[in-house]
N, C-alpha and C positions, 0 to 999 in steps of 0.2 A: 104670682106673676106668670103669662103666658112664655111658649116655648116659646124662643127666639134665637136658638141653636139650628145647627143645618151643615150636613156635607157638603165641602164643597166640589166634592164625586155626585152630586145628586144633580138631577133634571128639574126644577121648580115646570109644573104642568106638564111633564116630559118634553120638554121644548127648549128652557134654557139653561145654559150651564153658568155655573158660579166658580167666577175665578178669581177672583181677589175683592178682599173686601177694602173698601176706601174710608170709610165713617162710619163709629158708631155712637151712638147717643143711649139717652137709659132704657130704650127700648124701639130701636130701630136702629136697622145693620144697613149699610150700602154699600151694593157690590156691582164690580164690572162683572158684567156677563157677556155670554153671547146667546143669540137666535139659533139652533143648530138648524131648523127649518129655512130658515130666510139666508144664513151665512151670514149676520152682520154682528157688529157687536150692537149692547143695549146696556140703560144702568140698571139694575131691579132694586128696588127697596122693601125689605120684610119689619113689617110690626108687626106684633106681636097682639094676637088677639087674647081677651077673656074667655077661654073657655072653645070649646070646640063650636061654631054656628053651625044652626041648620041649614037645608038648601035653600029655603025660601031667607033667611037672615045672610046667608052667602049672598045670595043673589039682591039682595036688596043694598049690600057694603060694596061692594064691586058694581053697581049699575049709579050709586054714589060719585062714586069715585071718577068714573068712567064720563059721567055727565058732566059734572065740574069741571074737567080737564078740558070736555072739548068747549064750553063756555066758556071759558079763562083763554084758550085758545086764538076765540075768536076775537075775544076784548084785548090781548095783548100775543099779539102774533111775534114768537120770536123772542118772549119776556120770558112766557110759561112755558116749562119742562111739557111737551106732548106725553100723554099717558096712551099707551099701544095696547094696552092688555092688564088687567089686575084680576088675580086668580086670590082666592081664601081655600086654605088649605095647611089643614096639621095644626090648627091654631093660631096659623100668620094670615095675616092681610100681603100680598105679594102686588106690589106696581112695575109695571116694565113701562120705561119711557125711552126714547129714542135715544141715538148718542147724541149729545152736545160736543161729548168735547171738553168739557170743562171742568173746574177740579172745586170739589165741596169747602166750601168758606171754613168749614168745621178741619179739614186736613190740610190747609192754604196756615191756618192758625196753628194749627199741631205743626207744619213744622217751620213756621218762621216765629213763633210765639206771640207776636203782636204785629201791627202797623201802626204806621205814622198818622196822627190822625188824620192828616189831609186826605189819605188816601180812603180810611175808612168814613168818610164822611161825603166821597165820593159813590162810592158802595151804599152809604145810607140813600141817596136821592135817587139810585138806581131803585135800591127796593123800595122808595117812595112813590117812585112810577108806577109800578105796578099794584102798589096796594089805592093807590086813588084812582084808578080805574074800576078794579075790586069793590072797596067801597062806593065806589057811585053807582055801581048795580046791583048793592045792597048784599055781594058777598065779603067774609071774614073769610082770611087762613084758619085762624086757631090753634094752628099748631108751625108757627114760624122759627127758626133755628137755624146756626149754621149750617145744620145737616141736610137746608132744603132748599142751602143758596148756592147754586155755579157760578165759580167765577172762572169768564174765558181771558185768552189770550189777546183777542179783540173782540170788541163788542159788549154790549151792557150785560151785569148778571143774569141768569135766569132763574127764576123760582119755581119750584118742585111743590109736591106735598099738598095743594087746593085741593080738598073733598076729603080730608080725611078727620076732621073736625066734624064728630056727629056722626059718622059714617056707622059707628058702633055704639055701644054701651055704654061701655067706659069712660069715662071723663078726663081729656089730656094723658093721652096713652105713650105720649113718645120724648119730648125734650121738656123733663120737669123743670128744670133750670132758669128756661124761658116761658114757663107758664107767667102766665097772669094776676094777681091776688083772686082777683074773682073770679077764676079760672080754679085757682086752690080753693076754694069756696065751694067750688061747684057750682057756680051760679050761673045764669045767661049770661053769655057774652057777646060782644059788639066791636066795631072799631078799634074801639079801643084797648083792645087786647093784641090789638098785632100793632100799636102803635107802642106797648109795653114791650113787646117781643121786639119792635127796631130799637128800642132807647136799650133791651140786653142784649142784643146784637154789637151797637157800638160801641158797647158797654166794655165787650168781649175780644173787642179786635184793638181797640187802644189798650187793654189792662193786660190782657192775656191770659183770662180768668172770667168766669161768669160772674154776675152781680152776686149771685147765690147759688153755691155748690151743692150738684150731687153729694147726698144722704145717703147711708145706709140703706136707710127704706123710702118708698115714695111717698109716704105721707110724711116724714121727717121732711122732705126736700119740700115740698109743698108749704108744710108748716111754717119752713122758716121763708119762703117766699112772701108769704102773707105776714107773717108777724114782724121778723128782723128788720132792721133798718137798714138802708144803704150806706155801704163801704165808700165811702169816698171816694169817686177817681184819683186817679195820682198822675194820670199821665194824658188825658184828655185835650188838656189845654183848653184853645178857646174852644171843645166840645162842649166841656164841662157842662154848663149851663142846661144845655138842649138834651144832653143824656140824663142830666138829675130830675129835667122837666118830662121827659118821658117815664120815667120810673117815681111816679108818686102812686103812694097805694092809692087813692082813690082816681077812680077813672075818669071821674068827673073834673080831675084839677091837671091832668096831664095835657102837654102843651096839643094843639091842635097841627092838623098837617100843614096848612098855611106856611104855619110859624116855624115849626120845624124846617119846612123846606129855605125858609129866608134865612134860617140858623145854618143849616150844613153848606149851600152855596156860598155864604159869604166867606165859611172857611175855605171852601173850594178856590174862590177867587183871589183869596189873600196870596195864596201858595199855589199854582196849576201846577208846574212841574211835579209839585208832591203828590199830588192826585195819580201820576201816573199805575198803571197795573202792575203789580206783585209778581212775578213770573210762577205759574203754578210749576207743583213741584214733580220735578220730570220724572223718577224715579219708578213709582208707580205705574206712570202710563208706558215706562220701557217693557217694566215686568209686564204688564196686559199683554202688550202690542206681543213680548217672547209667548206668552200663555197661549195666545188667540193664533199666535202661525208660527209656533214652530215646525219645523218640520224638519231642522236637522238630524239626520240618526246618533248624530254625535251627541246630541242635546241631553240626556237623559230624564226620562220623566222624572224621578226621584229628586234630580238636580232642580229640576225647572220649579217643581212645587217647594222644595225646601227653600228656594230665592225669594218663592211670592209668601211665602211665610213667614219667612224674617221680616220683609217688607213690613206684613200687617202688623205685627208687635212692634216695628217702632213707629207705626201710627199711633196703632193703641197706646206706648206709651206716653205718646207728645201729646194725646187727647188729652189723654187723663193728669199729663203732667198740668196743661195748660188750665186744670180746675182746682190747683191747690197750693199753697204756699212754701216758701222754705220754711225746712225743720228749723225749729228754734225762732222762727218770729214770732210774733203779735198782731194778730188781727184787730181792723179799728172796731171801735165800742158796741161795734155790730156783733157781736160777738164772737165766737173761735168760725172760724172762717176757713178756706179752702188751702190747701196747703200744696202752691204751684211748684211744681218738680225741676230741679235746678237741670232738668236733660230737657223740658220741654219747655219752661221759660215759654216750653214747653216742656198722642200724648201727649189712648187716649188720648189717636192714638182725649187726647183728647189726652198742648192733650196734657210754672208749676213746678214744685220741685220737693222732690225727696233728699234733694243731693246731699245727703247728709255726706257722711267722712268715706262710703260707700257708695251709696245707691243715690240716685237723683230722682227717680221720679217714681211713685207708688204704683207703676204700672208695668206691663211686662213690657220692656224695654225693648229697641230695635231689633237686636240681636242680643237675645238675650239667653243662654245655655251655660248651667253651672256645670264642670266636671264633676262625676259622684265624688263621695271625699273618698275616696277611695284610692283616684286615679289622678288628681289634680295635678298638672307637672309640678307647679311650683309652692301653691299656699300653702304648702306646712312648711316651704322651706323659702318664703318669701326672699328677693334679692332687696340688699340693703343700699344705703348709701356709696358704698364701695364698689359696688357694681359697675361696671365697666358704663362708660358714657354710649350714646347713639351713636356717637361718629367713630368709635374707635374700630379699627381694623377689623375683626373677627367675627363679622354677620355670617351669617351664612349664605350663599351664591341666593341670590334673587330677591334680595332684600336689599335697601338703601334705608337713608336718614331723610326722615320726614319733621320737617320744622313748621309745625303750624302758625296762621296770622295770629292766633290768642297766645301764643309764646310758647308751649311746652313743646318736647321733641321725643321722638322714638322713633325707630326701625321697622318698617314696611314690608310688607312686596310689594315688588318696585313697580306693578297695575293698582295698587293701590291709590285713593285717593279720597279726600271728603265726600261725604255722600251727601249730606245735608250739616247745616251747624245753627243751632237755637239758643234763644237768650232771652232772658229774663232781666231786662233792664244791663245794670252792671252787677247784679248782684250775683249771675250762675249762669252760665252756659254748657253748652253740651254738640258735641260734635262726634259723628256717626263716620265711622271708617272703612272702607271696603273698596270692593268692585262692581259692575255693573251685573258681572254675571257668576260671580262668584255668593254662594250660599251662604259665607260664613259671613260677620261684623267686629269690630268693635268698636265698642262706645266708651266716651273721654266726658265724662263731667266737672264742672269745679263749680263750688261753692265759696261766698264768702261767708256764709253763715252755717257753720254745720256743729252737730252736738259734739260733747267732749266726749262720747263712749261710741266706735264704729260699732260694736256689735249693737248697741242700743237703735245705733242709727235704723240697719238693716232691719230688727226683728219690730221695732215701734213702728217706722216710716214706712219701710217699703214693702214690706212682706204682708200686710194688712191690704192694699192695694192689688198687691198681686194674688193675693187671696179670691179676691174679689173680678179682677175683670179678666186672669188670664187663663183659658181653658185648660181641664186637664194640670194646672199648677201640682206640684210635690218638690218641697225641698228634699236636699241628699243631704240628710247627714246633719249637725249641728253648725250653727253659726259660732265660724270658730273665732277666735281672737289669735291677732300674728304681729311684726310689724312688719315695715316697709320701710327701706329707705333711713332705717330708723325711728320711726317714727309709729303711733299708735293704727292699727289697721285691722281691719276683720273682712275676711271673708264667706261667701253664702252661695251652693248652687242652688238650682234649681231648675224642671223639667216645665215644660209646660206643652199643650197642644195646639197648632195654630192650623186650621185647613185642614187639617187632617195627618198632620207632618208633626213628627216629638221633636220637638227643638230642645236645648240643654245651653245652660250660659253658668259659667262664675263671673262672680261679680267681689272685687275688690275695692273696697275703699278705705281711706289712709288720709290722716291728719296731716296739715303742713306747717300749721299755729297758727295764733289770732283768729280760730273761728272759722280756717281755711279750710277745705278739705276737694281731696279729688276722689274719684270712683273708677274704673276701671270695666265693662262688660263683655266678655266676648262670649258671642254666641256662634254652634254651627249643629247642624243637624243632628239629631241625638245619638244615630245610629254612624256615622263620623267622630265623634267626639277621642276614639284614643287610635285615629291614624296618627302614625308618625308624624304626618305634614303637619298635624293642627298641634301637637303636641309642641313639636318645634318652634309655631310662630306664635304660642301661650308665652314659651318661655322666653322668645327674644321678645314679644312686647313689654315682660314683667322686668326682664332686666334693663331692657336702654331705655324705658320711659324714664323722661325728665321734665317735673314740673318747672311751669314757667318764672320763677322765682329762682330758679338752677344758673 
């Protein structure tokens, strides 16, 4: 696989800087950046090429790329992402397109886990516009994904990513998930390949999961794209039909755009209220907008990147939670299947659930920073049932009791507050705790389906994941077993890399019976990790959390 790693200290062409990354896919990262020439902000997006190209094979992916965009421009003015500049270099394909403004279908989904279909079937005839325009001048996407769709606060999506189908060697270089059978074939494609890619699209925004998960390797994901049978929707409703119809392996029997379009209008018409926009998710574009002008001396550089770094890991996690099941289900006959992480419901973040009796989602979690075992205030010495309740007297000054709408309570700082909260039907949700401009997090999952062993949870579910998508990962120390509460519970830290910032989280999780279980993650900067302050609000979060069943 090509490099697809990158400072975000570094200059892409010595011109733009990278400052948070917002989505990533099995092989294409998107990040806010800025112009430092021009003074503005811009999005860049890096795939990852085969191989180092020549100047003349540069030059020929990038004048690709460069053409398409301004054709696609002219056919759909204000649809398509403007492409400003695309530079090949280190092994990546790099595009800079203007700001929109808009926030990637793919992290709109990492952190609300699904939508209603109305509204995703709204979004469908958006991206229907645009590709019949596309098609009737005999261009294909080829590589269509959440990762290439904007969705604004007003006004229709915009679609990214024209010209990069073909541009190279390689075959379907970037969202295996949404390739095509005959796309996994390697074969010509047509139309009908980005009419497969809208049916996994709405596939993805009613389920909360792709039709077919990222694989270990890309010809594994491929494979089962072409051969597996489709998972049944469960939550489509009257989609149902029009998403089954678009996802038939042969391309020949998939429904036409026509019909499609009189399919998702009439949902649209049933329900308009539900159609309305998603409100994309602020968080992100606070950190940018701090990234792109700070300029308080107060600010501290160390502080500002450690902020945008947690950010990126609970994307990544919700990405990734959003591609995989709860531990301990059943995939339908399609076989073992994606296993959606009870934090991302959603992450993967892409982003789904690991939630097992610890850890919710296979990915490096929002804030996620284990204490070495070394130093852990509290998991060798876990607070039990007896533990003093959230509300009783003896917080420490600047802390309060925080009673969440999903019903569990614990003790704060009193800036404190939800940052985001995802869900996976009724079956796990996950809720992200902090401040706007505070570095540290923690995250609150619960499951109603989690294994009988937390340490199993930890070392089978989540740690396989974070293996995998979080830079720089190293667990400290062994996956220990403790209880909580009473009850069966294991804890796990671990370091990871985000931007260039070592972040550190433990992560707890603990049985509550019937198959219940919650998780616990607080993360903060690695090089933070045994100030007093953080030590202090480890151990009032371990002691006054009260599950909702309390």
């Amino acid at each position: 696989m090509s490099k697809t790693h990158v400072s975000a200290h570094q200059l892409v062409a010595g011109r733009y800087r990278l400052l948070e990354v917002v989505h990533r896919e099995a092989n294409r990262v998107c990040w806010y950046g800025e112009d430092v020439e021009a003074g503005r902000p811009c999005l860049l997006t890096q795939v990852g090429l085969p191989g180092e190209p020549d100047g003349e094979d540069a030059r020929r992916i990038v004048g690709r790329v460069m053409r398409m965009s301004e054709t696609m421009g002219r056919l759909c003015p204000g649809r398509v992402a403007t492409v400003v500049d695309a530079v090949a270099e280190e092994g990546s394909l790099w595009t800079v397109t203007e700001w929109i403004g808009g926030t990637p279908l793919g992290e709109l989904l990492a952190e609300h886990g699904s939508l209603n279909y109305v509204r995703a079937a709204r979004i469908g005839l958006e991206l229907l516009d645009v590709l019949e325009v596309a098609h009737g001048q005999g261009v294909t996407h080829g590589e269509l994904s959440p990762g290439q769709v904007l969705v604004r606060e007003e006004g229709p999506v915009v679609v990214s990513g024209f010209g990069l189908a073909g541009a190279t060697l390689a075959p379907r270089l970037t969202a295996l998930s949404y390739a095509s059978p005959e796309q996994a074939r390697d074969e010509r494609i047509g139309p009908a390949a980005d009419l497969w890619a809208l049916g996994a699209i709405l596939y993805t925004m009613v389920e909360g999961r792709p039709p077919f998960r990222d694989r270990d390797r890309p010809e594994a994901t491929l494979k089962g794209v072409d051969r597996l049978p489709l998972r049944t929707p469960l939550r489509a409703g009257p989609l149902t039909q029009a998403v089954q119809g678009l996802l038939r392996k042969d391309c020949r029997e998939r429904l036409t755009r026509p019909v499609v379009r009189q399919a998702l209008t009439r949902v649209v018409n049933e329900d308009p209220d539900a159609a309305l926009p998603t409100a994309p998710v602020p968080r992100l574009r606070r950190a940018y907008a701090t990234a792109l002008h700070a300029t308080d001396p107060g600010w501290s550089r160390r502080t500002m990147i450690a902020g945008t770094a947690l950010a990126v890991v609970t994307v990544a996690v919700a990405v990734l939670a959003v591609t995989r099941e709860l531990p301990g289900t059943s995939t339908s006959a399609s076989g073992p299947g994606p296993r959606p992480s009870a934090s991302a419901t959603a992450p993967e973040p892409n982003r789904p659930s690991t939630p097992a009796p610890s850890p919710t989602s296979p990915a490096p979690s929002t804030p996620s920073t284990p204490p070495p075992a070394s130093t852990p205030p509290s998991p060798s010495a876990p607070p039990t049932s007896a533990a003093p309740s959230p509300s009783a007297p003896a917080l420490p000054p600047g802390f309060g009791t925080y009673r969440s709408p999903e019903g569990f309570s614990l003790a704060l700082p009193k800036d404190w507050e939800p940052l985001s909260t995802t869900r996976a039907s009724d079956l796990a949700y996950r809720v992200v705790l902090g401040a706007p401009d505070d570095p540290r997090t923690l995250a609150v999952t619960y499951s109603k389906r989690v294994g009988p062993d937390p340490v199993a949870v930890w070392r089978d579910d989540v740690e396989p994941g974070l293996q995998q998508a979080a830079d720089g990962y190293r667990r400290l120390g062994d996956i220990r077993a403790t209880t909580y509460r009473g009850q069966k519970a294991a804890d796990m830290e671990w370091l990871a890399d985000v931007d260039g910032t070592r972040v550190r989280t433990l992560g707890r999780g603990f049985l509550i019976g019937d198959g219940r279980g919650y998780s616990l993650r607080w993360t903060t900067p690695a090089e933070d990790w045994d100030d007093a302050e953080n030590r202090q609000a480890l151990d009032v979060f371990l002691r006054t959390f009260r599950p909702a069943e309390d």
